[in-house]
Each structure stands twice: as structure tokens, then as C-alpha cells.
One Martini backbone bead per residue (centre of mass of N, CA, C, O) as a GRO file, in nm:
protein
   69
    1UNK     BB    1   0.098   0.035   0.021
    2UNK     BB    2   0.092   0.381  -0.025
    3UNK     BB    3   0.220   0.652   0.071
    4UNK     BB    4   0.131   0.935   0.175
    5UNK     BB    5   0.138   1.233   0.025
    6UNK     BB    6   0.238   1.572   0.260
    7UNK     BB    7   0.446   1.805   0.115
    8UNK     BB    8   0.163   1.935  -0.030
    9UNK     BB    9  -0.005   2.093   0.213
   10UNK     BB   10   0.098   2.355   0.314
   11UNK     BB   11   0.089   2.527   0.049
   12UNK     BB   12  -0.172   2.501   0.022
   13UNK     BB   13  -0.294   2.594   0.277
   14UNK     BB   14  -0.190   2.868   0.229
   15UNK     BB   15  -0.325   2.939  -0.028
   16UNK     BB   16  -0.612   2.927   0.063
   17UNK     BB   17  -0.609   3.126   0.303
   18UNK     BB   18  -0.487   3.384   0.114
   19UNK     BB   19  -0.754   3.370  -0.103
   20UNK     BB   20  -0.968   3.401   0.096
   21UNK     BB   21  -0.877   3.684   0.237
   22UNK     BB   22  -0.889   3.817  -0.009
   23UNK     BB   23  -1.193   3.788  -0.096
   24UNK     BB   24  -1.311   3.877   0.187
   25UNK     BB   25  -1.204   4.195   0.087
   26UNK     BB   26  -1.327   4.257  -0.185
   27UNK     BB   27  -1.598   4.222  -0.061
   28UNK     BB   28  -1.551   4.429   0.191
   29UNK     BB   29  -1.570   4.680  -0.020
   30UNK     BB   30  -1.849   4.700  -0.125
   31UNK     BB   31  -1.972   4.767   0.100
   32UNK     BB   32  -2.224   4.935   0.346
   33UNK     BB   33  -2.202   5.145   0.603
   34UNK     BB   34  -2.314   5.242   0.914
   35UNK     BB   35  -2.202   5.522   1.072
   36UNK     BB   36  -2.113   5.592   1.325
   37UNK     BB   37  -2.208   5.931   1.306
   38UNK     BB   38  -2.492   6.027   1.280
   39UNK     BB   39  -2.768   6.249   1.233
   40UNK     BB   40  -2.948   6.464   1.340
   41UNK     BB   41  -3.291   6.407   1.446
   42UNK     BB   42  -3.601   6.429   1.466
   43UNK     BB   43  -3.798   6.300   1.769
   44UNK     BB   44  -4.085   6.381   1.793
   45UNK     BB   45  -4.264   6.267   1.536
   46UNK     BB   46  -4.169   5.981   1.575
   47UNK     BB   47  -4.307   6.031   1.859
   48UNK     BB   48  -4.585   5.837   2.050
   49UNK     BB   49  -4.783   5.872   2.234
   50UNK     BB   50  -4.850   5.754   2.587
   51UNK     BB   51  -5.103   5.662   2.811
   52UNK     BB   52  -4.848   5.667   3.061
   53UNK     BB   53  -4.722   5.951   3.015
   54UNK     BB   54  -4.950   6.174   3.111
   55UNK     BB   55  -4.925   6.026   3.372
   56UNK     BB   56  -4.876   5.963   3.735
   57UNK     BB   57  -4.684   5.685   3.883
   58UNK     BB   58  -4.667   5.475   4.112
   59UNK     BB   59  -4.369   5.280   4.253
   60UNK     BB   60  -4.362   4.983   4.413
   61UNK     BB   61  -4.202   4.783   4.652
   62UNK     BB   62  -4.196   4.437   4.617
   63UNK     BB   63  -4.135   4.323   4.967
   64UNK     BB   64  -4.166   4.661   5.110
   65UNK     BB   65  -4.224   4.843   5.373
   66UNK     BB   66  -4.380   5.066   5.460
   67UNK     BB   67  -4.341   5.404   5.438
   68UNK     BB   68  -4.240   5.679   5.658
   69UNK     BB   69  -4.471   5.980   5.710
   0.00000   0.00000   0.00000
């Protein structure tokens, strides 16, 4: 039976993974990202009145002792 011959392994794997790095490098040149510091836009338009923020609402903690008045 014949021995696996195994000395052009390391040149096959390291030039696939340098064609694989370019590849996925001209990929994401192509890309569009959001920016990181966006435009700053009106935000009151945007938001919606909700009926809990209309009123005011008072918040109890559960399983502690009524405070002292």
C-alpha cells in the first residue's frame, strides 16, 4: 500500500487561506456600512404619545415594609 505523500500539504492550506483572505477582503470593500456618527434627526415626530406617560404613576417596591410618613 502506498505511503500518502503529504509535503505539498502546507503550501496547498496556506495559499488557500491567503486566496480565501483576499477574496473576503474585495468582498467587504464593496460593502456599505452604517456610519458610526449618525445625522441627528427630530425625534419628536418620530415618538408616539403613550397613555402612561400622559399621567403620573407612582411605583411600590414589592415585598418592602411601607415607608415612614
Amino acid at each position: 500500500m502506498p505511503q500518502l505523500d503529504t509535503s505539498t500539504w502546507f503550501i496547498t492550506i496556506t495559499l488557500m487561506l491567503i486566496s480565501l483572505f483576499c477574496i473576503y477582503q474585495l468582498k467587504m470593500l464593496k460593502q456599505t456600512f452604517i456610519s458610526i456618527t449618525p445625522q441627528k434627526k427630530d425625534k419628536n415626530h418620530l415618538k408616539t404619545p403613550l397613555p402612561w406617560e400622559k399621567k403620573w404613576t407612582k411605583t411600590y417596591l414589592l415585598h418592602s415594609p411601607p415607608l415612614q410618613s
